[in-house]
Every structure is written in structure tokens, then in C-alpha cells.
C-alpha positions as CSV (number, residue, x, y, z in Angstrom):
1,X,108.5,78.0,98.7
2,X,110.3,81.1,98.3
3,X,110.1,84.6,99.8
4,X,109.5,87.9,99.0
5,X,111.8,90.0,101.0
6,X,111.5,93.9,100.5
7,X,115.2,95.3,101.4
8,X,115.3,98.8,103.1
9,X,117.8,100.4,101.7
10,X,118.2,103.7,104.0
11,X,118.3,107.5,103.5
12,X,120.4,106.7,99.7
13,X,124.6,106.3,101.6
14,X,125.2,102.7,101.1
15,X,127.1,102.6,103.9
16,X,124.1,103.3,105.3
17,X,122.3,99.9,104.6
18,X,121.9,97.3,107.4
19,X,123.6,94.5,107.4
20,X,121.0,92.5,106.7
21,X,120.1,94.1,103.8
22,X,123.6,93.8,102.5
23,X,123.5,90.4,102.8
24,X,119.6,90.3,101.4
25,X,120.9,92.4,98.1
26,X,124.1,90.3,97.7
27,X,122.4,87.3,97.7
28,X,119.9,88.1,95.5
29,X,118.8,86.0,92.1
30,X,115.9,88.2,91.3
31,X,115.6,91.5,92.5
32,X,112.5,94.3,91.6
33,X,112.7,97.9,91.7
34,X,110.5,100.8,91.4
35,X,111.2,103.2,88.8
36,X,109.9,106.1,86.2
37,X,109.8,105.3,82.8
38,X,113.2,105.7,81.2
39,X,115.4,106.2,84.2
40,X,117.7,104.4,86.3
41,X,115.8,104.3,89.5
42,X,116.8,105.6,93.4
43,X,116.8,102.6,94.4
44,X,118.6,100.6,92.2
45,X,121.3,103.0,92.1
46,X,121.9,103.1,95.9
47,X,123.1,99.0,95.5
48,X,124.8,99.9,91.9
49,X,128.0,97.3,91.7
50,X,126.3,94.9,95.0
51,X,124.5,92.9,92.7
52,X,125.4,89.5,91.9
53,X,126.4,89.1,88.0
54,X,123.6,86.7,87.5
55,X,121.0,87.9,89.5
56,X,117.8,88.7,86.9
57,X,116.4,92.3,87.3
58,X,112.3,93.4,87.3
59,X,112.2,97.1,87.0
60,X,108.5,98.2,88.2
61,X,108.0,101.2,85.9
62,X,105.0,103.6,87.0
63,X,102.5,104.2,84.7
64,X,102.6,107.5,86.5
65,X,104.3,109.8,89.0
66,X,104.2,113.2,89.0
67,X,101.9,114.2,85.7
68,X,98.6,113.7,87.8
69,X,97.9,115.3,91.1
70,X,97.4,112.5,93.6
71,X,93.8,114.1,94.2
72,X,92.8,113.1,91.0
73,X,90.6,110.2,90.3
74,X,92.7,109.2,87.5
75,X,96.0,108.9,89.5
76,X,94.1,106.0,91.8
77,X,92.7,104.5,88.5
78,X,96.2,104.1,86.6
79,X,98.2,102.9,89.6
80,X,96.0,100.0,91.2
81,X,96.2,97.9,88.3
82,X,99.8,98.8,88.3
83,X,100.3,97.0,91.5
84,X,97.7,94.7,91.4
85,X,99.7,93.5,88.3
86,X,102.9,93.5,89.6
87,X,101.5,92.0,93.1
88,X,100.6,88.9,90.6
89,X,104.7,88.6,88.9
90,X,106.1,88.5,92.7
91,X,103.8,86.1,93.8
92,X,104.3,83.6,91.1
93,X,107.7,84.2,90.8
94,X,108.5,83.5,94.5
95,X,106.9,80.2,94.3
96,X,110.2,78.5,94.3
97,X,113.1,81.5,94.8
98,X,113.6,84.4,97.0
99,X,112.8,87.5,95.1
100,X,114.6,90.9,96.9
101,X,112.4,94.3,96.4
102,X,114.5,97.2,96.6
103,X,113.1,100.0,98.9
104,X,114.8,103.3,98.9
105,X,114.1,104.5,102.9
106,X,112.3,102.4,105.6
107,X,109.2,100.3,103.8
108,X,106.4,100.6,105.8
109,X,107.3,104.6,106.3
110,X,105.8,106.1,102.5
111,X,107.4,103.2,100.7
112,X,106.0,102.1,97.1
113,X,106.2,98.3,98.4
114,X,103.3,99.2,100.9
115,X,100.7,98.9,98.0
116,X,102.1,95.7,96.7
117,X,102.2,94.6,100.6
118,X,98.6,94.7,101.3
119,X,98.3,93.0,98.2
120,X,100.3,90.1,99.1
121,X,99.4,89.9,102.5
122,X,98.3,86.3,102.8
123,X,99.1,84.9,99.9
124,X,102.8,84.8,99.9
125,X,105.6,84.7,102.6
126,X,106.7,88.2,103.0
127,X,110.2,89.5,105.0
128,X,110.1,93.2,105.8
129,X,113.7,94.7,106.6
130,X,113.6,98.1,108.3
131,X,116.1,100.7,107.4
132,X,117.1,104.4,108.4
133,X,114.2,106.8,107.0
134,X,115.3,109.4,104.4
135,X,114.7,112.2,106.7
136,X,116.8,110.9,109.5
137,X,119.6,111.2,107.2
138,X,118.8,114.5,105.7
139,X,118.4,116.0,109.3
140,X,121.7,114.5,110.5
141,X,123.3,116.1,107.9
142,X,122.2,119.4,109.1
143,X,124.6,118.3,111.9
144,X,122.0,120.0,114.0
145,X,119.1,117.7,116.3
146,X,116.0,117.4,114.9
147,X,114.1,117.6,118.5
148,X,115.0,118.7,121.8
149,X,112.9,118.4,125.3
150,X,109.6,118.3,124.5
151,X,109.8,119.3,121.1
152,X,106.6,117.5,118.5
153,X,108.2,116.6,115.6
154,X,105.1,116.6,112.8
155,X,106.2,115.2,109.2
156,X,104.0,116.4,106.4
157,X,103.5,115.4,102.6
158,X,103.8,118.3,99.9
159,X,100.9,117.0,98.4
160,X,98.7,118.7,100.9
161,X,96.8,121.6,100.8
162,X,98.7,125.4,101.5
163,X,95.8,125.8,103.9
164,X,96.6,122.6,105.7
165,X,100.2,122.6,105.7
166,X,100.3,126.6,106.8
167,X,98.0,125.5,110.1
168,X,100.0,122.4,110.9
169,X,103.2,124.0,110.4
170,X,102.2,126.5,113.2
171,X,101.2,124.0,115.6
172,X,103.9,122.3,116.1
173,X,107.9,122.9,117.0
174,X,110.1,120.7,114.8
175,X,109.2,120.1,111.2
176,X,109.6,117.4,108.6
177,X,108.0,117.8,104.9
178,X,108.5,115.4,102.2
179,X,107.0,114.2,98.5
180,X,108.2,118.4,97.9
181,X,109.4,118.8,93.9
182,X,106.7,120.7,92.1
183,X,104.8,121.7,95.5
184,X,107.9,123.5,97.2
185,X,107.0,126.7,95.4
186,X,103.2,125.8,97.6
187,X,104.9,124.8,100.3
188,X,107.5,128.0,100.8
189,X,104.1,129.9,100.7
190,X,103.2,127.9,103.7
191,X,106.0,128.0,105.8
192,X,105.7,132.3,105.5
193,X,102.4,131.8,106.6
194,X,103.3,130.2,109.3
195,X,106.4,131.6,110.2
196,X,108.5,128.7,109.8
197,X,110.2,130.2,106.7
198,X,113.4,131.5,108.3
199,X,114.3,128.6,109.8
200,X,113.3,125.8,107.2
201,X,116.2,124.2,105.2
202,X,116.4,122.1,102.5
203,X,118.4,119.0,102.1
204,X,118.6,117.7,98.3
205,X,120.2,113.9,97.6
206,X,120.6,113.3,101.4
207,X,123.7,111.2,102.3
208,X,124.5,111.1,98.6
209,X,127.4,112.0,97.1
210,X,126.0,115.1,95.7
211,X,123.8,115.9,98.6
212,X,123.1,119.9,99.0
213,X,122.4,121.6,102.0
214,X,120.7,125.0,102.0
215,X,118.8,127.6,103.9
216,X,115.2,127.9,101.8
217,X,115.5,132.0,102.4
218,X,118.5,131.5,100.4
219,X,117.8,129.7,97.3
220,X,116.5,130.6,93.8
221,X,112.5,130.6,94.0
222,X,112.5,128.2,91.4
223,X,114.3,125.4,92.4
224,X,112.1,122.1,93.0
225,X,114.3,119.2,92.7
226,X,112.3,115.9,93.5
227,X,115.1,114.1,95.6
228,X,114.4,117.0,98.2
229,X,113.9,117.3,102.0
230,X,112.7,120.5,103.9
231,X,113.2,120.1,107.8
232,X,112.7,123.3,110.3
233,X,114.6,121.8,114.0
234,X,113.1,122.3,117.1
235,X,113.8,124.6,120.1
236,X,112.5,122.7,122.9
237,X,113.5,122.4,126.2
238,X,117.7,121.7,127.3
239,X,119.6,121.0,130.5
């Protein structure tokens, strides 16, 4: 019996990577990514040049990302068969191999591979490995502490509401936002209302080589990149 073993892959540094994930990669005779139609994929750039030379490669291509608001009946209805198809190619193939799933991030923290995990649950042997989230590294390269004290850190998805990002964005003192892209013009609007706008930065392509830092209050209104992080520190309480 073989394995499917989803490799965490961290915030996007390889150097980043655990070393069990290294080895995981490395190792590796089949290995599936997530990816949009036509491009390389996060995640399988992050382990470019770590893959053995004869190690077969699944690319999991959404049917769709960004075209459909995730409120929309028909972004459900496209991507459950998506994943309930691709649930059924892991589990046959791992019948007799290993097969790595590469993770961009921690898994189980807004990873793709959590929809083909409850799938699988139960039906095949299933190895999680746990990395360094995306916005640990984007706030450590603020080279400024997320949370001090008693500080609440609250991490929020673009995809909400302005109304309920504004009001949880005022209640709390340190602030995480991610899935931004097309909602960051929605979600600048939010942070005014909130008074968070001042201090919020973004971070695009954390830890990457071409990772940019920047103070939102000091950025074109219409930048949206998707590989984006916005992160407002805390205040809190110091010795």
C-alpha cells in the first residue's frame, strides 16, 4: 500500500521547507500540484530543480479560480466534481506508490488539499506535513512583530463582505487578510472604515525572490496582485 503524503511547502523561500518535506519532494515518483489553467503553478515552482528526473507529474488544473465569486452557486457546482475527480486518481494511484501533493503554505490552514482530504479520509493512508503559513513569512519580513502583550491577532479572507471585514477590522488589534487580488480595492475601503488604513501594509511574493514590501497609503489604487498579503501589527502591551 502506498501513501498519499501532502508536503507543506511554507510561505514560497525554499529554504524555508522542512526537512521533512525536503526529503518527501526529493523522494518523490509521483507528485500532484494545484494549478490554473495554463500556468506553472505556486507550488510547483517553490521545489523547481528538487524533483527527481523521473518522478511523473499530475498537475490539478481548476476548472475555476477567480472568474466566479465564491458566493455563487456555480463556483461550488464546478469545483466538487473537480475534487471529487481528482480525490478518485490519488486514491487509485497510491494503491501501490507514495504519491507527494504539493501544498504551497501549511495544509490544513486554507490549503486546496483540504477538499481532497475529507474526501479521502478513510479510504486511503494519508501523511500531513505541516509547514510555515504564508503569512508568518510575509509578517516576518516586515521585520516588525506581528503581536505584542495581549494583542488578538484576527486573520480574515478578502472574499468577505466590506461590511464584515470593516467591523472585524475594528475589533481587533493586530490584523491578517488574505485571498486579496481583485477584492483589495473592497478591502482598502474597509480598512478606512475602520481606521486600520494607515497602518496596513502589503506584502506581495513573500519570501520570494521578488517579494515587495509596501505601505497600502502608498501604493497605486489599482494594484491587486493575487500573490498578495495585507497585515496591520499590533500595539499591545511591552515590558
Amino acid at each position: 500500500m502506498g501513501r498519499i503524503i501532502c508536503a507543506g511547502l511554507g510561505p514560497g523561500d525554499p529554504d524555508l521547507m522542512s526537512l521533512r518535506a525536503d526529503r518527501a519532494v526529493r523522494g518523490a515518483k509521483h507528485v500532484a500540484y494545484f494549478r490554473k489553467v495554463g500556468r506553472f503553478g505556486m507550488a510547483r515552482r517553490i521545489v523547481d530543480g528538487m524533483l527527481s528526473a523521473d518522478a511523473t507529474e499530475y498537475p490539478m488544473e481548476y476548472p475555476v479560480t477567480v472568474e466566479i465569486p465564491v458566493d455563487d452557486p456555480a463556483y461550488n457546482n464546478a469545483l466538487a466534481p473537480f475534487y471529487d475527480d481528482w480525490a478518485d486518481r490519488l486514491e487509485t494511484l497510491a494503491v501501490t506508490e507514495d504519491v507527494v501533493v504539493l501544498c504551497e503554505g501549511d495544509p490544513f490552514f486554507y490549503g486546496s488539499f483540504m477538499h481532497l482530504y475529507e474526501r479521502l479520509r478513510g479510504r486511503a493512508e494519508i501523511d500531513i506535513i505541516p509547514a510555515i503559513t504564508g503569512m508568518s513569512g510575509c509578517w516576518t519580513a516586515t521585520g516588525e512583530p506581528i503581536t505584542w502583550g495581549d494583542d488578538v491577532l484576527t486573520v480574515l479572507l478578502g472574499t468577505l463582505s466590506e461590511d464584515d471585514l470593516s467591523t472585524r477590522m475594528a475589533s481587533t488589534d493586530a490584523l491578517v487578510v488574505m485571498k486579496t487580488g481583485k477584492n483589495i480595492p473592497k478591502i482598502i475601503r474597509a480598512l478606512k472604515r475602520a481606521g486600520k488604513y494607515d497602518d496596513a501594509w502589503m506584502i506581495k511574493r513573500g519570501t520570494m525572490p521578488d517579494q515587495e514590501i509596501h505601505k497600502i497609503s502608498e501604493m497605486d489604487d489599482d494594484e491587486n496582485p493575487y500573490f498578495a498579503i495585507i497585515i496591520v501589527h499590533g500595539k499591545g502591551r511591552r515590558p
